[in-house]
Structure formats: C-alpha cells, structure tokens
N, C-alpha and C positions, 0 to 999 in steps of 0.2 A: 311748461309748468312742472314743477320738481312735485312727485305724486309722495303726500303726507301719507305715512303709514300708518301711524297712529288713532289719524283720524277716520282712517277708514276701517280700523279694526274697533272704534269703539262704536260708530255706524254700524256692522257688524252686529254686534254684540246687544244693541238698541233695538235694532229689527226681531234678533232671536226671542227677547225678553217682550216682544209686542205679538211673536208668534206670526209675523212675514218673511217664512223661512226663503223665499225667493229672494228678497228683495235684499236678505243678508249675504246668501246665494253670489248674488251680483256685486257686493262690497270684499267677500272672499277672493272672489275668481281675480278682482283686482289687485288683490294683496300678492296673491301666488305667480300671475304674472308679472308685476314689477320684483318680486322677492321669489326665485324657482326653489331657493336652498331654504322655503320656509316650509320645511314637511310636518311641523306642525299644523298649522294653519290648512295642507293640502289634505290632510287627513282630517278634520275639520270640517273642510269642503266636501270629500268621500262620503262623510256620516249622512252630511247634510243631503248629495244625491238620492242616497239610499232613501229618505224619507219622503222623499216627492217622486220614486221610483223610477228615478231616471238611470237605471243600474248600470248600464253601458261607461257612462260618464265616471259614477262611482267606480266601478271597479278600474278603471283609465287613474284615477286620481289614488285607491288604495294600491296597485302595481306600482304606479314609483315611487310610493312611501316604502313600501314591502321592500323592494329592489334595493333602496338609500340603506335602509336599515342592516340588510342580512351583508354588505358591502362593508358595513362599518362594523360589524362584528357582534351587532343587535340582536339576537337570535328570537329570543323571545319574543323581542316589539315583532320582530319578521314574523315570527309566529303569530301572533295574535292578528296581524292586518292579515295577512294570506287565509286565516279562518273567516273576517270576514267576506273576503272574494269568495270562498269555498260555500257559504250561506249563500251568495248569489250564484254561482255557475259551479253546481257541486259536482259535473261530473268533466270538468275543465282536468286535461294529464299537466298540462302545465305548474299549476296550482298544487296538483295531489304530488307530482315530482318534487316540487320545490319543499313543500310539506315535510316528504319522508327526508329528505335532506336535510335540512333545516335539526328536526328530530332528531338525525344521526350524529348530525355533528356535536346535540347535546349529549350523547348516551342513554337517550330515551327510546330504546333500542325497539321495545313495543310498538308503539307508537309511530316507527319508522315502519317498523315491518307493517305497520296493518293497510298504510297510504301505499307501501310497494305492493302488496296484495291486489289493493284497488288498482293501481296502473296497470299491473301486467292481465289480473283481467279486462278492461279496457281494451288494451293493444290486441289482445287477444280473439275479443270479440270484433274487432275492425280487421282481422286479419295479416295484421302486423307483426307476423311470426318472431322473426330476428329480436325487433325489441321488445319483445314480452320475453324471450327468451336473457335477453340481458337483463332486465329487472327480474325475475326468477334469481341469475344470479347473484344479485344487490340481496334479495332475500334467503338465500342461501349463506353468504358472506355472514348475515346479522345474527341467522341461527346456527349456531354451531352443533347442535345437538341434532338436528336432523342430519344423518347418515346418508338417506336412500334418494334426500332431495338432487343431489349430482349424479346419479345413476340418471334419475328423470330428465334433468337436464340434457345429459350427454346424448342420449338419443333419438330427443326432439331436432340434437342439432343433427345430427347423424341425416336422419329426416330431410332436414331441409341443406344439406352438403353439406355442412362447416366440418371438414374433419378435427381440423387445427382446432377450434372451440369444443369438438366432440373427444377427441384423444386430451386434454385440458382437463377438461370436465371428468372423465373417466378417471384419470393421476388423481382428483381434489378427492375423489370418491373414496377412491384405494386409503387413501392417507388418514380420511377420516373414519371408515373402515379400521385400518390398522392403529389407532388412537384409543378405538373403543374397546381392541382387544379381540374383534372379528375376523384374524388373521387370515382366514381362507378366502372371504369373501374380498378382504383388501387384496388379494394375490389377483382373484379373477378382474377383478378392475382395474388394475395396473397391464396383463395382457390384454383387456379388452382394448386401453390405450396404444398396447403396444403394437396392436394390430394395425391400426390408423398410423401411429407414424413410431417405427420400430427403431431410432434414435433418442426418443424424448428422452432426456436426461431426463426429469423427474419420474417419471413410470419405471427408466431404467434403475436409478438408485432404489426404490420401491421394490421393487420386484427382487432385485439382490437381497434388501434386507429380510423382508418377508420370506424368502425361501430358505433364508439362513436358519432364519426363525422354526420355520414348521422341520426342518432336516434335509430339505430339498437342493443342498447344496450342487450334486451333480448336476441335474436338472438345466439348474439357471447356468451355471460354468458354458456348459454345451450350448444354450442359444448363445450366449454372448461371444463363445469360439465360433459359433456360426457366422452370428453377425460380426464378427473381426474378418473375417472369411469375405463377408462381402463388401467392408469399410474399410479395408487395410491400414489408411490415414486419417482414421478418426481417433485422434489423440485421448478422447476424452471416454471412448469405449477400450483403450487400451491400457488404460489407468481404472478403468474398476476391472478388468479384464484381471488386468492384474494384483490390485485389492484382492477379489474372489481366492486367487491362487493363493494366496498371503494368508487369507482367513483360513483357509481350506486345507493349511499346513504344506502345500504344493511350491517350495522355496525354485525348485530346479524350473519352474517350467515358469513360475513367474519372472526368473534371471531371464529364458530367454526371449520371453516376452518384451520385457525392457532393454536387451539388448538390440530386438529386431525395430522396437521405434526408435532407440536410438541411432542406428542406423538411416533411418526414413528423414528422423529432425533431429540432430545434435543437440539443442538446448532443451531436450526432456532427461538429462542424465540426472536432473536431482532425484530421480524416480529409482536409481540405484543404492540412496538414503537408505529409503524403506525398505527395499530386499536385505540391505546389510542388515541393518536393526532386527528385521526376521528371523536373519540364519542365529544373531545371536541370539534372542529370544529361544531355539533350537540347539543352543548351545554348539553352532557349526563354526566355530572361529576362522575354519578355513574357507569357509564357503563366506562369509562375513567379507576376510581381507580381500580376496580374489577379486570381489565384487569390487568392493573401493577400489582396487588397482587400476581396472578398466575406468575411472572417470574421477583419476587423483588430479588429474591434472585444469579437469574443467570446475573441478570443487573448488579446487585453490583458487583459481584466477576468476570463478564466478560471484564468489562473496559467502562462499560454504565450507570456507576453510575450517571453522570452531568446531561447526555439524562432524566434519569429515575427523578432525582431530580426538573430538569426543568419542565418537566410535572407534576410531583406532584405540586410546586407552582404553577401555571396555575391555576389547580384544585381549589388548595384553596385559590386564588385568587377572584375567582367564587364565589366559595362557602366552602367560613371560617369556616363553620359549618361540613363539609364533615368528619364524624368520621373515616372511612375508610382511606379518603386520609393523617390525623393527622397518623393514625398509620403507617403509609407508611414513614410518615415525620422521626416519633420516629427511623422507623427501618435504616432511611439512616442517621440519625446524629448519632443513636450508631455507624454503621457501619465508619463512618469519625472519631470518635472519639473527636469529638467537644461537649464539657462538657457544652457550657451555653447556645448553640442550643438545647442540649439535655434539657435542665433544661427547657429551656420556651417551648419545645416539648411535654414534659412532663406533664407539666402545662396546655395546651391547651386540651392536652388528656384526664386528670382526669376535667377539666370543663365542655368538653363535656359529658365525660361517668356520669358525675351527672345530667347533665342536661337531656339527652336522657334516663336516668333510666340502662345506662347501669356498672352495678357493677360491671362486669368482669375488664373494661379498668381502670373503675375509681380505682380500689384495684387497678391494674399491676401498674398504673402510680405513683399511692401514695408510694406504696412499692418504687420505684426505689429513688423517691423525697425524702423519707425519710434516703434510704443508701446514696445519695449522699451530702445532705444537712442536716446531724442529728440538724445542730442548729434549725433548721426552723421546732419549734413542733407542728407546725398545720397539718401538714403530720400523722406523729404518731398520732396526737391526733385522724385525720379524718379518719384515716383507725383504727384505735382501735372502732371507732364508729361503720363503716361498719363493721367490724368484729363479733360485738356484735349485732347488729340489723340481721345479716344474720349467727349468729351462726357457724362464719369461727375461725378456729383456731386463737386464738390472738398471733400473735409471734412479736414482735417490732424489726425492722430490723437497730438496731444500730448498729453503729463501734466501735471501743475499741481500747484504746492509741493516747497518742499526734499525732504522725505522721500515725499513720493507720486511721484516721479521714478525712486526703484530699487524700491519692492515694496508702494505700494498707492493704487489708483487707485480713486476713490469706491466703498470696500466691499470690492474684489477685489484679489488682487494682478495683476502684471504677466502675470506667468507663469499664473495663475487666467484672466485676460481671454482672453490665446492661448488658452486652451486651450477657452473658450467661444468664441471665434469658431472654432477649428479643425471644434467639435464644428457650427456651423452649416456650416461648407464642406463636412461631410461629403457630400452631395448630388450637390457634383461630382463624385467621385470616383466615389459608386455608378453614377451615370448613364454615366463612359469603364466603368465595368467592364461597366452593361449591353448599351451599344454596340458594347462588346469580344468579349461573349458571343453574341452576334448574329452573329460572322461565325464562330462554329466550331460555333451550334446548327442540328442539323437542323430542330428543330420548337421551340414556342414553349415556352422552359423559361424558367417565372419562379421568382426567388429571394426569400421575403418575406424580408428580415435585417432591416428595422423603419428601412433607413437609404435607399428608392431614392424620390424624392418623384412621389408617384402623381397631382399635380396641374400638371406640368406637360409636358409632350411636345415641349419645345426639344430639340436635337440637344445634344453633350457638347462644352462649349466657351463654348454662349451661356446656359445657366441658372448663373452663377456668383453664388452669392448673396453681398452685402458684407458684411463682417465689422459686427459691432455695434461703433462709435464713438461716443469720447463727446462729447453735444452742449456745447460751450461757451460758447452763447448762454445754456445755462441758469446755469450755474456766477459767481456775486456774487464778481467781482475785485477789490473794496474790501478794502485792507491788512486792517483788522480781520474781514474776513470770511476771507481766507487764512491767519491767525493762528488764527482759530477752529478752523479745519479741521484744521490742522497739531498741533493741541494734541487734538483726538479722537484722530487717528492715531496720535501718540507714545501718549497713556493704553490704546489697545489694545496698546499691543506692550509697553507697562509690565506690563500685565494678564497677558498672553501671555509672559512672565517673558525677552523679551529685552529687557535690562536695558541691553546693551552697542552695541546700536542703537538706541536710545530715550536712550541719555546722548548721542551723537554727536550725532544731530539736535536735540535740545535746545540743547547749543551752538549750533548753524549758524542754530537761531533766536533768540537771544540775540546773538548777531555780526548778523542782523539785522533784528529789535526792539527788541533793549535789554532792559533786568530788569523786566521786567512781571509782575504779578498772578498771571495764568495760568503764566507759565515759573515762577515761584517754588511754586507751585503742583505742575508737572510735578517741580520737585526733589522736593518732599515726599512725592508719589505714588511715585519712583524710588528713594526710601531704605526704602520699608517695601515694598517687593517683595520684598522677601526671601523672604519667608516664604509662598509664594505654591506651590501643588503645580505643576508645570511639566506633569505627567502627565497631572490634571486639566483644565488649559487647552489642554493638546493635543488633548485632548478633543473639547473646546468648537470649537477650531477646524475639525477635520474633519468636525464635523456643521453647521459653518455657511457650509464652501465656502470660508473665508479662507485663504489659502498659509500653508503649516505648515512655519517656517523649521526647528525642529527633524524634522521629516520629511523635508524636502528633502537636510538635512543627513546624517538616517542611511540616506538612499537612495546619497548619494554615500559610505557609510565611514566618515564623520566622529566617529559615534558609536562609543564604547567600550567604555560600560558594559554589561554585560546586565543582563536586571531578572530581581531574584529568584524564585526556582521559589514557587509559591502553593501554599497547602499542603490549597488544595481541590483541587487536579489530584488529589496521592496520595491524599488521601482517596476521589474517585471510581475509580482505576484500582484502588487496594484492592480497595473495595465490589466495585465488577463484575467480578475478578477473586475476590472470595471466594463471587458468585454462579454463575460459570461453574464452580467447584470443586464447589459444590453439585449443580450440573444432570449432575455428568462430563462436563464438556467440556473434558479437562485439560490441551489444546494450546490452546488459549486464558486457561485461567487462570494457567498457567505466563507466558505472553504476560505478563496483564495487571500478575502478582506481579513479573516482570522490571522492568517500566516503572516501578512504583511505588518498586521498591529504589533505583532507579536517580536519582529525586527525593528522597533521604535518605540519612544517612551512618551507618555505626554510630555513632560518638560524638555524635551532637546532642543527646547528653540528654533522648532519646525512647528507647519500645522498638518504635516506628516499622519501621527496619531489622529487628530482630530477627524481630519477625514474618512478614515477608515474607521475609527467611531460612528458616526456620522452613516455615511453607508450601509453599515453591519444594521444599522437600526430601521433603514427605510428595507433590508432585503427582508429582515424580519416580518417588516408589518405586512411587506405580500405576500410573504408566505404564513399567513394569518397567525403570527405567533407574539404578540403584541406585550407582553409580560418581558421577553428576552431582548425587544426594540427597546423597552424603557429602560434595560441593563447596560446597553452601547449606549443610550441617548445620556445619562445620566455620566457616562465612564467619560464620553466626549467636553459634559461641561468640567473634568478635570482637568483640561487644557488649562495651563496658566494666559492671562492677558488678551481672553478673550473677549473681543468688538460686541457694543450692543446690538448688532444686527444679528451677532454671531448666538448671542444668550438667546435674544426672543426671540428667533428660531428654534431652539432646541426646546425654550420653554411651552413653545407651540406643539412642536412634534411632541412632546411628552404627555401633552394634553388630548393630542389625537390616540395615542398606542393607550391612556388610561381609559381614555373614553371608549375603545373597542375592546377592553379588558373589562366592561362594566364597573370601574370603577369611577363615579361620575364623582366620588369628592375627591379625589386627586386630580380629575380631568377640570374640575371647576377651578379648585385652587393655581395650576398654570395657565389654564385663560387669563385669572384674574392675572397674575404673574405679569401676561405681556399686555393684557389691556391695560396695567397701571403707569407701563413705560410705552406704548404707542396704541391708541384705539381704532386706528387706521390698518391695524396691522393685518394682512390679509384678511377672513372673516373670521376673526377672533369676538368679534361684536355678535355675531350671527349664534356661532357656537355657542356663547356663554345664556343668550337668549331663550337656545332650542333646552339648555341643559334644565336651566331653570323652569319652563313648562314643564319638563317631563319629570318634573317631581312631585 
C-alpha cells in the first residue's frame, strides 16, 4: 500500500491540536521513515521527544537535523538545533566541538572561543592531555592578542614529549612576541625552539631577523656557521647563511659560501644573483662581474638570462671600462643571437683589450669582427698587425661566396661560428675568474663549473686559445667549384622555406654566372617551396646547429603569429585535474580545471568548456565555497545548444550552491526553474517543500 504523506501529516497535526502528543509522535515517526530527507518534520519529531522526555530519542532525531544542516552550509539552523542537544546533554565534547565550529566558521570568534574553553577544560579534567592541548591551540589561533598563551602551550607539550609540537609552539610565541614589539622575549622563544629542533626553518628565519633587529648580528652569523658545520647539505641553512653575510655587508665570505654549495648542488647557482646585486649595491663592479662569470653559463641556459643581462648593464653602467663585464656582454648577445649587439659588443671589447694592453681579447674580438663583417678591413688589417708584432699565426678569417658572406660559412652560420669560438674562449674567462678568486680566498676553494681547463697552469692572459678559422688552403677556388657551393647553400635555405633570401642570392649568381643548368634548376626548387612546413624545418634546423633565421627573428619580435593552443594540453590538464578531484585534492583540481577552460571557448563546437565549467562548480561546492560554484555553474549554461537534461541540471546545481550560500530566493526560484520542466527530477520536489517550511 503506497503510504499517503499528506494524510499522515494532517493526522499529525489533528493529534497535536487535541494535545495526544504521542499519538502525533506515532503519525511523525511514520512520516520520517517513509520520507529520511524530511528534516523538517524530524526536527518536529526531536521538539516533540523532548516534551514527553524521552531525550535519548530527541537528541537521536536533533544530530541528523544538526549534521544535514551544517553539510549544507546552514550554519545557524546547525546552530540553533546543536543548542538544543546542548540544553539536553550539556556537558556532551561532541556538541560543545561542533559549537565552537560552527561559531568559527561564522566569525563569531567569541563565542567560538568560549565552547573551546569548555572542551579543553573537559579533556582536561578526563586526563586527555594531548587534546586539550590541541583545543588550547584552536584557542590560541582565535586570540591573537594573547602573547604568553604559546609559551603555555609549548611546555605542556614539552611535558608530555611532543617536541615537534613543542618547538612549533615555541616559533608561534616568538612571532607573536616580535609582532607586539617584545623583541627580546620573541629572540628567547625562537632559541627555546631552536633547542628542540635547531633546523626549524621558522625559529631559524626568527631568530636571524630578531637579532638583526636588537644588533646581534655576530651572534646569530656564528650559530648558523656552527650549524653549517654540522648540516653541510642543508641547502636551506646555506641560503640564509648566506643572506646574514649579505645583510652584514660580508660580500667575500658570502661568495664563498655559494661557491662551496654550488659545488655540493649545481643548480643552486641562481644564488650568485644575489651576491652580484650586493657587490653592486657596494659599488664592487669587479666583485659583481667575477661573480657572474663563474655561473654565465648555467644563467643563460637555466632561464636567467634577462636576470644575468640586467646586472651585467648595471655594471657597465658604472663602469663602461669593466673588461670583464664587456666580455660577459659578448657572451650573452652571442648567446641571444642578436648580430648588431654582437657587433658593437665586439667592438667595445677589442677597444678595451687595446687599451688595457690586453691581446688576448683584442685578437678574439677582431677575429670574430672580421668573420662577421669581411667588408670592414680594418679588422683584418688590425689583427694581421697583432699577429705580426706577437708572432701569432697569421690566418685571415674571411668568408667565401656571394651568399656565405652574410649567414653561412661551410655548414655554420656566421653568428653559429662566434658563438663556437666564443664557447672555446671560454677558458679564458674561467682562468681571470680563478685568479680573481685567489686574491679574496682564504683557503683553497675550487669551483668545478665544467669550464676552468684543468690542463694547463699558464697565469690569465697567456692561455688564450684561438678561435677555430677556417683553413682556405683546403677550400677548391675554381669558378665551377664556387658555383657548386653556392647552389647547396641557396637549396638549404630553399629547404629552410626562406624563399626571399634564396631568390636574392640566386640573382646575384645569375648577374654572375649567367643562366646555367644549376641556377635554372635553383628557380624550380624556389617555385615549389611553397608548400614546405616552415615549423618542420625549424625543426630540423635547431637539431643540426644551422642559424635559425626564423628564430633569430622571433627572438628580436619580429614574429606575430602565435601557434595554435594543442588540443593535447586540455586534454592532459583535464585528465589530471579529474585525477586530483578523485584523490580530494580540490585546490589542485580546481587549479587544473581552471587551466584547461582556459584552452577552450564555450562556442567551439565542443562540450569541452562545458565540462570543465561543470566540474569547477562541484569542486567549489566541496570546498565550501558556494558563491564561486554558482560563477562556473552559471558560465557553463553559456554553452550554446544545450540538452534539457543538460539545463535542469545546472538549474538544480545552482539551486543547491544558492541554497548553501543562504540565499533561499534564488535557491527557490531554480527549483522552481526545473520543477516546471520535470517534477520527477531528482528531489527537486523535496527541496522546494523543505525551502518553503523554512520560511
């Protein structure tokens, strides 16, 4: 027999109004067991125990009202039923926990702390040390203004073992101490910590600043050299280690600080940033570049190139004359690939190395001046000088062929070649940085960076190795042999889909050849390039070391286009973002749904967006944040062409994240929304029932 609801609530209802609160009692309980999701009616039922004192029962029927509510984001209804259990079983931790919760979550910050009060008394008087000591901390948390409550704290746990909780505890003291301006008493709190565990990073960062603070700089320097003494590989004590030396104006001892962990771990060299930026702050421009020297090469190829560049101009800012810092300059505009930075780089370099008497630089720089610029023979002429006056092998580092003169010189480009011989001068450079680090080390601190050459023991000056030139005794200068040549070259850059440098040089060998075999040939190869992926042979290029004119070009700007979003990205930040929703990890899946929307539009004629709309709004509502679920729920009904299953779902969810935001007239009005288009629909009928009671 199909149990009439109706008619057993106006039964109900008849009994109360005759004052046979049992016999109503009995038409209730029926109600709530055929209907569980009727918390009205069970609260109802609760009121009604309570009157015939059957409190057990009652309090049975207000906990799952209490439980539904504070779930649904009901704070105050939770509040109000858990004060009535509190009237029955007032000294229940259950009850008085859920209370000062409840409380907290409003900002009724009083009111929280007075129910934590009562718990931790409670636990306290039962002998339940540990969690009285964690509510202590919930009531600490709430009062900011109590100082002295973590001090208490910390050596109750001490007390009972918890170091880990006791050295915590000690660091929140310190903090809150040095917040009030009690600097001395925050110092002893942070050693008190540090006694317990003399790594805490927050005791340690504490304790640094505070002693900065009162003067006590030496002080702290020495434990912290102590304990480096006994951590050697604690990365993270050798980075404030080092900070201290930096605050402390100690630039020399901080270098080699960071040189001995880089040493330990290679990839803590960004940590030689900060020493440069020091020494200039000190105005040490030598001490500055030095420092960059040793870790130009992991800057560049780590993603610190801009970092590394800014401080170099600085430098020579300062000081335009800094030979050192020019060569620092040279090695980061080879490295960008920028040919007229390189040229006046260049330039700057071989004026100094004439001026300071140093031939090493001034040959490197002429040599490169003269491969890149054969027209300009005051290069050749000046290093034929040097060559002659220092009895260095004369070899003149010209190009050969119309088109191997601006950008490709057997195999390599121009600007490929510099940067191959820059990468052999490297040598020099390590050798002035080791000779440089020699007159500010106490003891013998060696740096492996993989660049100081361990086989030769010349002073810095005379091991300068010559750039690799090319020999052109080997090189067949027979017309038809240069024509050969010239016609590979063009077919690469044909290949290489620069179409509009490969027509130019074709003329220029046609003006002088004449219409040959091979040029006629280069036309036919230049008309069907079209069709050639440019993306592809970009490819090809950078894996075979040839100069990537299209790279060079989007390194200077030149490029416009962006390339299309892949539509394997969304699909992985999806995936892994619907793996982090599964594990509850939902400040990452929210992350991951973010990123993926964000590669997709609502209209592309996917339901791509939708879903990830869609999701963003359920991870919201668990993570009780129900104002920003109706922000996705809402963005997701912008999908075009969406299914009525599709709407009165959303217009459900929108009614549930209204309803846990207290706002019950927008929760009413999408009830009503999907109860006008299906009343079957989940408990859309229940909802709009409970909404309306509760007004």
């Amino acid at each position: 027999m199909v149990f009439d609801k109706t008619k057993a609530m106006r039964n109900a209802e008849r009994f109360l109004a005759q004052g046979k609160i049992r016999l109503a009692i009995t038409e209730y309980k029926q109600v709530v067991e055929n209907d569980p999701r009727d918390f009205v009616t069970l609260n109802l039922l609760g009121d009604l125990y309570t009157k015939v004192s059957e409190t057990t029962l009652a309090v049975k029927c207000y906990m799952a009202v209490a439980e539904y509510y504070a779930k649904q984001g009901f704070d105050q209804k939770a509040i109000a039923v858990y004060n009535k259990i509190a009237k029955i079983q007032p000294n229940s931790p259950t009850v008085t926990e859920r209370l000062a919760e409840l409380y907290r979550s409003k900002g009724a910050y009083a009111e929280a702390k007075s129910h934590y009060v009562i718990l931790a008394e409670s636990y306290q008087a039962k002998g339940r040390i540990t969690e009285a000591l964690a509510i202590w901390k919930q009531i600490a948390l709430l009062d900011v203004n109590n100082t002295e409550v973590y001090e208490s704290i910390a050596e109750a746990y001490l007390k009972e073992g918890q170091d880990t909780e006791a050295a915590d505890a000690f660091s929140e003291a310190g903090l809150r101490f040095a917040k009030k301006g009690m600097h001395e008493r925050a110092l002893e709190a942070f050693h008190r910590s540090l006694e317990i565990d003399p790594l805490g990073q927050k005791a340690l960062l504490g304790c640094v600043e505070e002693s900065f603070f009162l003067g006590r700089q030496a002080e702290v320097i020495k434990r912290l050299e102590n304990l480096h003494s006994k951590y050697p590989a604690n990365r993270d004590l050798v980075y404030l280690l080092t900070d201290c030396y930096l605050s402390a104006g100690e630039s020399e001892r901080a270098e080699k600080t960071v040189i001995k962990l880089v040493e330990q771990e290679p990839a803590n060299y960004p940590k030689f940033l900060d020493v440069a930026r020091h020494y200039i702050e000190k105005s040490d421009m030598d001490g500055a570049s030095r420092v960059l020297s040793m870790a130009s090469e992991h800057l560049l190829a780590g993603g610190q190139a801009l970092e590394f560049a800014e401080i170099v101009r600085k430098i020579l800012a300062y000081d335009p004359e800094n030979l050192e810092a020019v060569r620092l300059l040279v090695r980061f505009v080879t490295w960008q690939r920028d040919e007229n930075a390189l040229k006046d780089a260049l330039r700057q370099l071989a004026d100094l190395g004439r001026k300071f008497g140093c031939v090493e630089d001034e040959r490197y720089a002429l040599s490169q001046l003269a491969l890149l610029m054969p027209h300009e023979s005051a290069f050749a002429e000046r290093l034929r000088e040097i060559n002659s006056a220092g009895g260095f092998e004369d070899i003149e580092p010209t190009a050969n062929g119309l088109f191997d003169q601006r950008f490709y010189i057997n195999g390599h480009s121009s600007v490929a070649a510099v940067l191959d011989t820059q990468s052999n001068a490297a040598p020099v450079s390590a050798a002035i940085i080791a000779d440089s680090l020699a007159q500010i080390s106490e003891s013998d601190i060696s740096l492996d960076t993989g660049r100081l050459d361990e086989n030769t023991g010349s002073e810095a000056g005379n091991d300068f190795q010559e750039p690799e030139l090319f020999e052109l005794s080997e090189i067949d200068e027979s017309p038809e042999a240069r024509l050969r040549r010239e016609c590979d070259s063009i077919k690469f850059y044909i290949e290489s889909g620069y179409a509009e440098l490969a027509a130019k040089a074709i003329e220029e060998l046609r003006a002088e050849f004449g219409e040959t075999d091979e040029i006629r040939e280069l036309r036919s190869l230049l008309g069907g390039a079209g069709a050639l992926s440019n993306a592809e042979d970009s490819n090809t290029n950078a894996n075979s070391g040839v100069f990537n004119l299209d790279e060079f070009r989007s390194e200077l700007g030149l490029v416009d286009d962006e390339p299309e979003a892949n539509d394997s990205d969304f699909d992985t930040q999806y995936q892994t973002a619907i793996a982090y929703q599964e594990m509850g990890l939902l400040e990452q899946a929210i992350a991951g749904f973010q990123e993926a929307a964000s590669k997709v539009r609502p209209d592309d004629g996917t339901r791509r967006f939708f879903h990830c709309a869609n999701l963003l709004g359920h991870c919201f509502m668990q993570n009780g944040m129900p104002k920003l679920a109706t922000r996705w729920y809402q963005r997701a009904l912008e999908t075009p062409n969406l299914g009525t299953e599709e709407k009165l779902a959303l217009w459900y969810e929108l009614g549930v994240a209204a309803e846990a935001d207290n706002d019950f007239e927008a929760a009413n009005r999408y009830f009503e929304q999907v109860y006008a288009e299906d009343v079957d629909f989940r408990d859309v009928g229940e909802r709009l029932k409970n909404l309306i009671a509760a007004r």
